[in-house]
N, C-alpha and C positions, 0 to 999 in steps of 0.2 A: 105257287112255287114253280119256278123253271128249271129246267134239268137240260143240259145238250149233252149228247152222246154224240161222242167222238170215236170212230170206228172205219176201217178201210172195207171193212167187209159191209155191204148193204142191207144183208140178212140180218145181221148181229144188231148192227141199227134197228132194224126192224124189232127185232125182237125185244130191245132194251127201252126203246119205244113202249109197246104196248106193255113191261109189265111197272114203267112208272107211271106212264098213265093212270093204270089202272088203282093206284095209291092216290092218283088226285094232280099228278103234275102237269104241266105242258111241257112241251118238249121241242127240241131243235136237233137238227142233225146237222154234222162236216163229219168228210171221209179222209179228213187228213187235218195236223195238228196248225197248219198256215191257215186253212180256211176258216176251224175252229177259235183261231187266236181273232182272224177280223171278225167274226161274228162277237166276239166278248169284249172289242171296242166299242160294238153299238152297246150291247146290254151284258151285265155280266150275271150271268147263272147262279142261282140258288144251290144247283147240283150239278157236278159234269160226272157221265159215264167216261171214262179214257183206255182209250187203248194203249199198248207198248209198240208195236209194230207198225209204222205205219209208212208211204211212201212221202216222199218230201219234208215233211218234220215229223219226228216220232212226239210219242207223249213224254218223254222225262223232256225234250226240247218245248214241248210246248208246253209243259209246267213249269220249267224254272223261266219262260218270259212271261206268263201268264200271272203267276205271285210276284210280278211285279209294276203290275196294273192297280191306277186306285180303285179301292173296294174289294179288290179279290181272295184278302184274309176273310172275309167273309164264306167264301164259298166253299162248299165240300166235295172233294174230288177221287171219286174210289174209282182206280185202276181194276180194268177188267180185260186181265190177258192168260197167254199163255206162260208165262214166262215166269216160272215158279222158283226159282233157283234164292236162296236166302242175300246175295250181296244184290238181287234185283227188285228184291223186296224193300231192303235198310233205303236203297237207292229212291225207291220212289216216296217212301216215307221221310225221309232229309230232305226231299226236293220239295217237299210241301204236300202230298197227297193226305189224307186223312184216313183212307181203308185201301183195303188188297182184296180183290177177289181172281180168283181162277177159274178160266174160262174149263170147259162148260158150266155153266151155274142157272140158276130156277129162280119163280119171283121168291121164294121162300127165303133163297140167299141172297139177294138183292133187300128185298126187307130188312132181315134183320141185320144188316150193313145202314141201311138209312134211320133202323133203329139207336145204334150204336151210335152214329154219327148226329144224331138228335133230330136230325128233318123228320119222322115220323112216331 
């Protein structure tokens, strides 16, 4: 299974990195939702980490062109930001996201989100 994490911050990458690996995925990285989008031209992901915040396309821009790539009903994509406010929630979950998570979060909550969402 593939998972790309989409994050502006490097560390955060980093981190969202090692804790799906550590469940068994491979993984890819873009620090912005443009570079993300051509990397899911070549191949499209099993899992995407996504951010809210990002410079040059944000993640609700790069999920509503992204659902509409063939194959990409397939994919499960849980938003990991700060941006906790309830109409940015309904927002990302309308635009096609599958889970919500708020940043800071642990593999604990990463898990049971991939739980939920059936990849593990």
């Amino acid at each position: 299974m593939y998972c790309l994490v989409v994050d502006d911050s490097k560390v955060v990458r980093k981190i969202c990195c090692d804790i799906v690996e550590s469940l068994g995925f491979t993984t890819g990285q873009a620090e912005d939702g443009k570079i993300a989008l051509e990397q899911c031209y070549k191949k499209i992901p099993d899992l995407i980490l996504l951010d809210w915040n990002m410079p040059v396309m944000t993640g609700i821009e790069f999920l509503e062109q992204f659902r509409q790539l063939p194959g990409a009903e397939k994919t499960k994509v849980i938003f990991c930001t700060t941006e906790n406010g309830l109409a940015n929630i309904q927002q990302a979950l309308s635009t096609g996201a599958d889970e919500y998570v708020m940043k800071p979060f642990d593999k604990a909550i990463i898990e049971g989100k991939l739980q939920q969402v059936g990849l593990i």
